[in-house]
N, C-alpha and C positions, 0 to 999 in steps of 0.2 A: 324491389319496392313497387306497393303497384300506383301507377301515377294518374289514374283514374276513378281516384275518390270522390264520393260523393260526400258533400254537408249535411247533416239533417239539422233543423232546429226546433228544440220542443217547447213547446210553449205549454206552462201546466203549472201548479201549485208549487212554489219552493222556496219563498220564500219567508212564508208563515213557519214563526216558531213553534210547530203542531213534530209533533214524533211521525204518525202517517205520514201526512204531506211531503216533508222532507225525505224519507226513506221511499214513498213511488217516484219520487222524482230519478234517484239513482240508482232505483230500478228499473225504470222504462230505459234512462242515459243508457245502461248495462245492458238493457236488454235490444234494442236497437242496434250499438257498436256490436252483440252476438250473433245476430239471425242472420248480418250477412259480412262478409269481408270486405267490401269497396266503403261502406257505412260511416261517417264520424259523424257519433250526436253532441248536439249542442245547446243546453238548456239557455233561453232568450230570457234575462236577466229582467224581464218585466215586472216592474211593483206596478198594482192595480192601482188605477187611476182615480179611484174614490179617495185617495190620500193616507190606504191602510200603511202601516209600519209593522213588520214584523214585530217589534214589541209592544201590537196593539193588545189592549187588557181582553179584549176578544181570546187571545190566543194563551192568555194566563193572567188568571185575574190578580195577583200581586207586581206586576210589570209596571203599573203607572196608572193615575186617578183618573175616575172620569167621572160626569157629575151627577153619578147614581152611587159613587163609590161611600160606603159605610166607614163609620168611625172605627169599626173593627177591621175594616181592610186596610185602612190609614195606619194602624198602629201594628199589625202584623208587616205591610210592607218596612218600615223601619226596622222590627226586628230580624226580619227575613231579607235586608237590603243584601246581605254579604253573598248568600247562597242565590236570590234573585239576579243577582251582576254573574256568578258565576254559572246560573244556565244559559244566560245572553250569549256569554262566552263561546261554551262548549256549543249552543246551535250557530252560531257564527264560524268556529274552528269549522264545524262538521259541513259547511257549503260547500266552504272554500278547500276545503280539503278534497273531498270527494266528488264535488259537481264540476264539471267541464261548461262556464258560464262564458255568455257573451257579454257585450258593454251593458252599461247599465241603460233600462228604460223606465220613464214613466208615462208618457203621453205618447198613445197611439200614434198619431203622426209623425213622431219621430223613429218608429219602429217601422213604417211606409217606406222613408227615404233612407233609410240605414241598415236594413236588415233583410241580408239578402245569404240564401238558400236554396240547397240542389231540389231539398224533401222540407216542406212542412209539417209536423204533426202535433194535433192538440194531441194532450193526455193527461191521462186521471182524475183522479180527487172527483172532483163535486164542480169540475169548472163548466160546465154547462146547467149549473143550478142556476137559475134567475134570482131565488130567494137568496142565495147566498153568493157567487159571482157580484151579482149587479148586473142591470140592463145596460148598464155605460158598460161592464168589461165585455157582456157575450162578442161584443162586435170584435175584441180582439181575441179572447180563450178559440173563434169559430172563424178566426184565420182572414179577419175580413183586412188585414192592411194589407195585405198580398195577390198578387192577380194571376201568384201562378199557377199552374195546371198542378202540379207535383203535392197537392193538399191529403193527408191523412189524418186519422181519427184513431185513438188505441186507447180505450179503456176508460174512456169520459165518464162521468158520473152526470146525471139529471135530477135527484132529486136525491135528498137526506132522509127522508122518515114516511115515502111513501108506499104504500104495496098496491096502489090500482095505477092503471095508466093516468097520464097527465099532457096536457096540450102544450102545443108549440105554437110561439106566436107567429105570423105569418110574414114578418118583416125580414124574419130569422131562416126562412127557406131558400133566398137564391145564396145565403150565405153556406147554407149546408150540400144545397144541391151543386158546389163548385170541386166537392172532395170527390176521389176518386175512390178512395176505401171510408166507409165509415164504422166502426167497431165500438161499441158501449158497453157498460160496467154492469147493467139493470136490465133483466130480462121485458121489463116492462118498459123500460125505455130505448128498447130495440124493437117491440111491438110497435110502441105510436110513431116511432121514425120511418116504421116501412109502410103507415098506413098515408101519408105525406110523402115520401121519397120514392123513385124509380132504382134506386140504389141498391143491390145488398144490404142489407146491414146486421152483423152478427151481434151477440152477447159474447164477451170475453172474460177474464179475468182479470181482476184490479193487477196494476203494473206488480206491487208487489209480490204475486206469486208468481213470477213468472221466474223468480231468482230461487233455487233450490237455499237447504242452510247454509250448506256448502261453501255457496257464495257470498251469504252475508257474511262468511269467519271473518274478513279483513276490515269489516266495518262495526262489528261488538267489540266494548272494551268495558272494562268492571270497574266501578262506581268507585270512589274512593274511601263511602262509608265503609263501614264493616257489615259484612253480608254472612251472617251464620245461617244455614241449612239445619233441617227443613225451613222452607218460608213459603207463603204465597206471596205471590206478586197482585198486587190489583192495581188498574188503573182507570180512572173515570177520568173522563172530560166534561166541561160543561160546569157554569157556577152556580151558587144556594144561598138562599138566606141561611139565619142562623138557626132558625128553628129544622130544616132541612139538614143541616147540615151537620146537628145534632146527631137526629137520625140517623144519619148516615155513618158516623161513627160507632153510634152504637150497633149497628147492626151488621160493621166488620168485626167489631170488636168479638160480638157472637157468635160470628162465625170465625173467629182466630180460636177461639176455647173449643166451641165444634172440634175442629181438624187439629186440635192443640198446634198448632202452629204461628208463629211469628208472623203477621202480615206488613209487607214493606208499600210502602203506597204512593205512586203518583196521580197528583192529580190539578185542579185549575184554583181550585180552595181555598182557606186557610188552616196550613200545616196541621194534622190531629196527632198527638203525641203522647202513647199511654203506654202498662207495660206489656201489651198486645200490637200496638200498631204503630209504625214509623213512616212517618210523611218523608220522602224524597223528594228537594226541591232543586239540588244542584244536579239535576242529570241531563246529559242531552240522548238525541238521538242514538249514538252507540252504546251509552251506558242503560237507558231503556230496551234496546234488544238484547244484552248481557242478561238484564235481569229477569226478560222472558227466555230466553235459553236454558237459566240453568232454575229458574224457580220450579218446585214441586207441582204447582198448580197458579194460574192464571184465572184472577175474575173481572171481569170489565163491562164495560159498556160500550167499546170501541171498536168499529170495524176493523181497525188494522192489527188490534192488540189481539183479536180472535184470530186471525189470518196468520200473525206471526205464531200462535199458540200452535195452529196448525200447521206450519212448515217447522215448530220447529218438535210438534208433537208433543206439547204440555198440555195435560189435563186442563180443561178450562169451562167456567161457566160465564156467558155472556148477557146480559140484558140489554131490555128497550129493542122491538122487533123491529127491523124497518125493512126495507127490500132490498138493501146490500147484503145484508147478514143473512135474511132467509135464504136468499138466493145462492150463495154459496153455502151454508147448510143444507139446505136440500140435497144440492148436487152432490155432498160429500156426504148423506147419511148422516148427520151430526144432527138434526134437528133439535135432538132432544137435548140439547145443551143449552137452548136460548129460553130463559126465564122474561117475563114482563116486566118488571123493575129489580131493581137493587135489594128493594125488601123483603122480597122472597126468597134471597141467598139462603138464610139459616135453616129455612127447612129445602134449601138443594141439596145433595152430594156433590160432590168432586172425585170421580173416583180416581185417585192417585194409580191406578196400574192401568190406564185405559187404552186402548189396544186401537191403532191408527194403522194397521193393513189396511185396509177395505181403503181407507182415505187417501192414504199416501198411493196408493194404483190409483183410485181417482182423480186425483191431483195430477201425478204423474201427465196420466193420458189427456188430461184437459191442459198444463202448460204444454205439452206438446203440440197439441191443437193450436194453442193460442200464436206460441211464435212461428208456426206454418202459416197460420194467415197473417200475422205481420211479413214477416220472411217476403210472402207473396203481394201483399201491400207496396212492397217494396219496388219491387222487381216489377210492378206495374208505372212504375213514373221512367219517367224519358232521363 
């Protein structure tokens, strides 16, 4: 037994009932407890202190009202209450199941005098977003309740929909310049960190890939609907009026007759239900990676729903460009898979036989990279 373990604890998105969010979270945990053996990670049980709840309507807009909420969201949450309660469920099972969590926090301060660590590391998601974070959380996503030396950075995210650099505010430098490793998500937001920091600072890959499929097998499980093959899987995030929202049906719908195939759908909505296309509302986290695993082809809007497409090598077409997506597209060759919006599906292909060598060696040699510089992240703290 070796008696010279180290704590690590992560501080990062996991809380949000989001599919990504939750799933980097137990892949950083996973991947951390990997790169070295003295290692134990510990996700810091932090709800952000703006008062969010995982079943904020943010995070799926049939969850509960808020006072923009439409007469048509009101009467869908009622009939949708059963299968609503039961994705609560399944992302609450899938925390506690899978995350190695510490007590619970809400206010900084109490995370100062209670939360104590061999290794800190922020990681993933979008937590050094300001627009999305909040300027009350950066101070704790960027490690400020803690004085100790042992601070690391793995796969932060700074911004959601940008592709040029973007500034940092100046209050926010002796917070950064206190890490010893800092590593980001956004090619562009490892530009502006080194043109402000004395630091290293690498581009990495989102926590996500850092887990081959392999390793997700013990965390996919199959949905209880009835799932016949062929199907697309699509999944959009992000809510619509109705007149969008229309739209938006119709033009899965088009493209389910396209590909003659069944489309099964998650998304933030209200439920669309035709003889083309089934809205999934009671799934959590493991039953949406089942259903990119084994679906024919993948369409979405979502960084991590492309990411999973790609480890697990499902045809997939992605829209909305932003600099997460590009940025691993590029690296992997795939460019040509990211369309500008959703409306321009029906005239994209999918090509159902599409050939991921080239990617899967990309990938390969870039997690490899990736957990060498954690590994060594490591192995730099006392």
């Amino acid at each position: 037994m070796n008696n010279n373990i180290r704590r690590a604890g992560i501080i990062t998105w996991h809380n949000n009932h989001n599919f990504g969010a939750m799933l980097q979270a137990v892949a950083l945990q996973d991947a951390v407890n990997g790169v070295r053996g003295d290692v134990v990670a510990e996700i810091i049980d932090y709800s952000r202190g703006s008062g969010e709840k995982s079943s904020h309507p943010g995070i799926h807009l049939l969850y509960e009202p808020t006072q923009h909420t439409s007469n048509r969201h009101i009467a869908a949450r009622e009939l949708y209450s059963g299968e609503i309660k039961k994705r609560y469920e399944l992302f609450e099972s899938f925390k506690h199941k899978h995350m190695n969590l510490s007590a619970g926090f809400a206010d900084p301060r109490d995370l100062s005098s209670n939360c104590a660590y061999d290794i800190y590391i922020s990681g993933g998601d979008q937590i050094w977003n300001a627009d999305v974070s909040g300027y009350y959380n950066l101070f704790v996503y960027m490690l400020g309740f803690t004085d100790s030396r042992n601070k690391l950075a793995y796969g932060c995210g700074m911004a959601a929909n940008r592709t040029t650099p973007f500034t940092i505010g100046f209050k926010y430098l002796p917070l950064l310049r206190a890490y010893r490793k800092i590593m980001v998500r956004e090619d562009a937001g490892a530009r502006t960190l080194k043109k402000y920091l004395d630091n290293d600072i690498d581009a990495v890959l989102d926590p996500t890939l850092l887990l081959s499929a392999e390793e997700y097998r013990r965390y996919a499980s199959k949905p209880e609907e009835s799932i016949a093959k062929p199907y697309i899987f699509a999944y959009y995030h992000g809510t619509a009026d109705a007149d969008v929202e229309k739209h938006f049906g119709d033009t899965l719908t088009e493209c389910a007759k396209r590909h003659k195939c069944r489309i099964f759908l998650a998304y933030g909505g209200i439920p669309i239900h035709n003889s083309h296309i089934t809205t999934l509302t009671a799934i959590g986290p493991s039953e949406w990676l089942w259903l990119i695993q084994n679906a024919d082809a993948v369409i979405t809007n979502s960084f991590h729903a492309t990411a999973f497409s790609i480890i697990y090598n499902r045809p997939f077409i992605c829209s909305n460009k932003d600099s997460r997506k590009l940025s691993l597209l590029n690296m992997l060759s795939l460019s040509d898979r990211i369309i500008n919006s959703y409306k321009d599906l029906p005239h994209s292909g999918i090509a159902f036989d599409a050939d991921f060598t080239n990617a899967n060696e990309a990938i390969y040699r870039e997690r490899e990279r990736c957990k060498g510089l954690l590994g060594a992240a490591i192995d730099m703290c006392e």
